[in-house]
N, C-alpha and C positions, 0 to 999 in steps of 0.2 A: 719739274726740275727747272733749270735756268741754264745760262750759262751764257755769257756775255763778259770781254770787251776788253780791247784794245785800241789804243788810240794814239796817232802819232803823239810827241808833242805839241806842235805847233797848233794841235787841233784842241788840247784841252783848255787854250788861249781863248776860243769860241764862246761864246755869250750860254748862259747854262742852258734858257728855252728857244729854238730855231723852229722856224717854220720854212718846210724846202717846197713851194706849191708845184706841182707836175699839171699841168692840162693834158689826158689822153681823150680821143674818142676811139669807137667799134662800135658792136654790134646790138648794142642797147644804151639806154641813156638812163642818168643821174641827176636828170629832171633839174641840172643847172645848180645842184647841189655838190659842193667839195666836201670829200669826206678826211677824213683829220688822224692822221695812221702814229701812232704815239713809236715811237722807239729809240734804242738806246746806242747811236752811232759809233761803237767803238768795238767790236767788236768782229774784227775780221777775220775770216773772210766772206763774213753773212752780210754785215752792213756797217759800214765805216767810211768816214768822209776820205775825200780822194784828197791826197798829198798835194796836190798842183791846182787844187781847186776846191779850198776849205768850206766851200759854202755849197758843194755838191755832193750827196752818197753814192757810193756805191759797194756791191758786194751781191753774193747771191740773192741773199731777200731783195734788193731793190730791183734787178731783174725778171724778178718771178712775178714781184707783183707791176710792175710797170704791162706786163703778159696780160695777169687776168685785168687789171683794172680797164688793159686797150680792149680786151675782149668783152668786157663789159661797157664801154662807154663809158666810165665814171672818173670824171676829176675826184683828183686829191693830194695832201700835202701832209710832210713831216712834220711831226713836234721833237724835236731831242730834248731828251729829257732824262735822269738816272734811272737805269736799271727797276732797282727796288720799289720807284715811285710808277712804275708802266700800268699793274694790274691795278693800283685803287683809281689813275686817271681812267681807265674805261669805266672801272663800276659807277665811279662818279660822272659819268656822259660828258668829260671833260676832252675824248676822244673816241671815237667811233671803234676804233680796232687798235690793236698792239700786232708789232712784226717785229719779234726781238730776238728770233731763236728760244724761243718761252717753251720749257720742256712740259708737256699735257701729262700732268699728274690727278691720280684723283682727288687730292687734298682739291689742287685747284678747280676739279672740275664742279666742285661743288658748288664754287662761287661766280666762277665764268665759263663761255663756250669756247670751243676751239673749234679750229679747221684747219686738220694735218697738211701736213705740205713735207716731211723729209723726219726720215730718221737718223740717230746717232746715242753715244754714249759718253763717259766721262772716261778721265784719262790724268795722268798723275806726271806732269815738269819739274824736274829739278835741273841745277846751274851742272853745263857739263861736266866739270871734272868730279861732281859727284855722279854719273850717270851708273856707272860700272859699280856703285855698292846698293842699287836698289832695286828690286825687280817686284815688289808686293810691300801691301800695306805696312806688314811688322816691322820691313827695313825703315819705315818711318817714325818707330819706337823711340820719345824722347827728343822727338825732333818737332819741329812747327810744320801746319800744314794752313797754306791760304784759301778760303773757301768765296764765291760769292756774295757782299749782302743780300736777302731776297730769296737765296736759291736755299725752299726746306732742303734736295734733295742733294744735297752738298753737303749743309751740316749737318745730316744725319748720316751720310756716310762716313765725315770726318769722327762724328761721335762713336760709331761703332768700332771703328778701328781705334780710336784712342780707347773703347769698354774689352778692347779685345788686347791689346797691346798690359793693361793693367791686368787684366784675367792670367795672362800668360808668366805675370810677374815682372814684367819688364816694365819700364819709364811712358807712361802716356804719351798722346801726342798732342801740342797745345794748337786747338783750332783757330785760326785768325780768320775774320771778314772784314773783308776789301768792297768798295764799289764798283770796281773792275779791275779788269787784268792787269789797264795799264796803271794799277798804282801796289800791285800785286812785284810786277820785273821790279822795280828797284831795291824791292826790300828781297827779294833772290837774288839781286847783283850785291848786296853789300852785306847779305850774310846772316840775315835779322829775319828771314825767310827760308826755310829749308825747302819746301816744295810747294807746289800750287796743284789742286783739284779743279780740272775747267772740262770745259767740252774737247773732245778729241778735233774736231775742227778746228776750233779756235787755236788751240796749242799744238795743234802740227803746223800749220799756219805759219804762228811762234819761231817755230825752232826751225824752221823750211831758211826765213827771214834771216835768226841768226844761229846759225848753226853753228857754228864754235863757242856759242855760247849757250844754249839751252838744251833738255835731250827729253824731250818723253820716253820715260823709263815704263809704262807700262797703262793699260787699260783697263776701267773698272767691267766687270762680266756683264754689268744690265744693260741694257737697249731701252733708249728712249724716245718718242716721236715728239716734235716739236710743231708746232701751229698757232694760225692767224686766232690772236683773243679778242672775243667779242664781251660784250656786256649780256648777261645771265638771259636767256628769252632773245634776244636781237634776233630785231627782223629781216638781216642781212647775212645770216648764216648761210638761207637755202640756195641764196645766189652765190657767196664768195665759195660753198662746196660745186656749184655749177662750173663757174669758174676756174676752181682748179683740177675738179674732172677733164675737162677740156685742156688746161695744160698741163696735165699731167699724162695724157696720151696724144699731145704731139709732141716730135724732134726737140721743141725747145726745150720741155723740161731735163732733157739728158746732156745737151749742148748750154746749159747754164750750169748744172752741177761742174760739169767738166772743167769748163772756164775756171771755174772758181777752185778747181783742184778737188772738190768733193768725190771722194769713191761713189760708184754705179751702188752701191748697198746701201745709199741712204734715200732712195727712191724706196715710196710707198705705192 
């Protein structure tokens, strides 16, 4: 699955490709080597450039990995880049790893590796004054739903609910893909939009921000883990799962979810 992205405005002002270099050291070295972390800054509250400081990230993934990369010793730097284009730049060694909130599906497991780092699931926003007529998919009968570009496990849940809404005799629902969230809010503020399909982090996040304005009405039932993508065989798996064995059993890994407002049940 996917699911990604929010961004101020002032930040989709930013030049499309950015590179953010970080120097860490610890307890093993990168042999003087920067590794090149592809992702897609808009999306908060996992990774998204800081309001007061457009040329910096931050959010949970940037935390988590600034952790293992110290604990590894290894420099490395952002690429911002779209969503959609994150998984063919590792296939193509155009970047070392992706850190996007990239949901580990098998579709994708086929073609790249992962290494879990948090679970979560998908989750259904509409503009608040519709909050109160929709609690489940059929309420979205007839109506439009915004899905990810990029994300299969988006549009195929939009698809089944719109094969379930016609089955039941009622009005489909017409899927729309967006490149992210943020271009997702405007067409729910002006009406052209009936609700959005995102990650439950991302769009509680949302509605946290503007709460007179937005409402997650409800939660899809699957569970998904998300994870650092590598390129298919990489020889950096066995380390970056060392690495997050290690932070994943100390303090910091519960003390950055936290920060970031993340529930204790998205720890794996």
């Amino acid at each position: 699955m996917t699911t990604r992205r929010i961004a101020p405005a002032a930040t989709r002002s930013i030049a499309f490709l950015v590179a953010v270099v970080v120097l860490m050291t610890g307890c093993s070295s990168s042999g003087g080597k920067t590794y090149v972390i592809g992702t897609s800054a808009d999306f908060p509250p996992m990774e998204f450039r800081d309001p007061n400081h457009p040329g910096q990230f931050q959010g949970f993934e940037i935390d988590m990995v600034k952790a293992m990369m110290g604990h590894l010793g290894w420099k490395y730097s952002y690429r911002d880049t779209k969503f959609d284009g994150l998984l063919p730049a590792v296939q193509a060694g155009q970047v070392d790893m992706v850190v996007s909130d990239v949901y580990d599906t098998a579709t994708r497991e086929a073609v790249v590796d992962f290494v879990d780092y948090v679970q979560s699931g998908l989750s259904v926003m509409v503009a608040a004054q519709n909050g109160s007529s929709v609690t489940g998919y059929m309420d979205l009968c007839g109506k439009s739903l915004g899905v990810l570009t990029g994300s299969p496990a988006e549009a195929d849940i939009g698809k089944k609910a719109d094969s379930d809404c016609t089955a039941a005799g009622k009005p489909g629902i017409t899927v729309q893909s967006f490149p992210a969230v943020s271009d997702e809010l405007p067409q729910l503020d002006n009406g052209r939009l009936f609700a959005i399909l995102e990650d439950v982090f991302s769009l509680s996040y949302v509605q946290k921000q503007n709460a007179a304005k937005y409402k997650v009405v409800f939660q899809d039932p699957g569970l998904t883990k998300s994870g650092i993508v590598l390129k298919k065989g990489s020889s950096l798996k066995s380390d970056l799962e060392s690495a997050f064995k290690w932070y994943s059993s100390s303090d910091q890994y519960a003390k950055d979810l936290a920060k970031w407002g993340l529930p204790a049940s998205a720890k794996i």
